[in-house]
N, C-alpha and C positions, 0 to 999 in steps of 0.2 A: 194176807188180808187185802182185800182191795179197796183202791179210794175212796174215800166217802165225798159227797159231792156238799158245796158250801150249805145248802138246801136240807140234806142229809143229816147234817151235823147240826143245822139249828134246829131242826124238829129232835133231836134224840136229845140238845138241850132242855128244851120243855120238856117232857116228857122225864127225866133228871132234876127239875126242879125241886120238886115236893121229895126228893129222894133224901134221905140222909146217908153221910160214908160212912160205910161197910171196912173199910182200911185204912189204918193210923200206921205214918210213916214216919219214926221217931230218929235219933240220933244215929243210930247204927245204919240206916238205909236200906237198902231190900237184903234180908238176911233171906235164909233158906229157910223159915218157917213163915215169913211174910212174902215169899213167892208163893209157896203152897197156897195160903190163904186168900192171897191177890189171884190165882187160878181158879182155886174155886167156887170163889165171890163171881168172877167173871162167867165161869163154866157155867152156874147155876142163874143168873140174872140177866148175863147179856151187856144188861149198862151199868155202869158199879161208877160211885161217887170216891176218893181217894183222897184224904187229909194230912197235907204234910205240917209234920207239927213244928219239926228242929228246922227246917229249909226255907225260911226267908227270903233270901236273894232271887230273882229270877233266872240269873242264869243255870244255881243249882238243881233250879227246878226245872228247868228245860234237860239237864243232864239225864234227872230221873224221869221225866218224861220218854226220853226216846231208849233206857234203859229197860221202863216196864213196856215198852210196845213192842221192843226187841223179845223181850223175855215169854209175855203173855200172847203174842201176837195181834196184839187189839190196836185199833186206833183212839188220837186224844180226840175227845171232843168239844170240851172245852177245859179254857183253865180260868178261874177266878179269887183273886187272892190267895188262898191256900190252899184253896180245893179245886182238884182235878176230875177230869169224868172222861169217863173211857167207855168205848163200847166193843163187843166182839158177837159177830152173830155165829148163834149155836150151829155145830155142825148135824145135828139132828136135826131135820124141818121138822116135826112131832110138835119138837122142845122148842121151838122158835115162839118167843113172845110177844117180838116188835116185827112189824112191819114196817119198812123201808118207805117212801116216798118214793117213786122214779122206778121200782124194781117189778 
């Protein structure tokens, strides 16, 4: 996936605003049924909103941050208290639902 530029990432924040998550990351951390589901959240939306429930500390949360964008291939786009927001642009332009700034 490539960079998002700082510009980038605040417009796909707004745009994430009014969103509610789509994926609840509870004690067990990404299992193999909450990858599936964190895939196809992403696959089908693009920008997907991510609520860590058990993960308080920041730097846990930084762990699974760069876990899901290893896994999902997406970038963070922002992080706010508990909730995370990611984006991955579809590889079908057909399927593309956000436009980019800058692209």
């Amino acid at each position: 996936m490539k960079q998002l530029t700082g510009a980038q990432k605040k417009y796909l924040r707004g745009l994430a605003h009014n969103r509610k998550p789509v994926v609840f990351i509870g004690q067990n951390r990404l299992t193999e049924n909450l990858i599936k589901a964190l895939l196809e959240a992403i696959a089908h939306h693009e920008l997907i909103k991510v609520k860590c429930i058990d993960f308080k500390e920041k730097e846990q949360k930084k762990a699974l941050v760069a876990e899901i964008e290893k896994t999902a291939d997406c970038s963070l786009v922002g992080m706010l208290g508990h909730i995370l927001t990611f984006y991955k642009e579809s590889s079908d332009p057909e399927k593309r639902n956000i436009l980019l700034p800058g692209q």
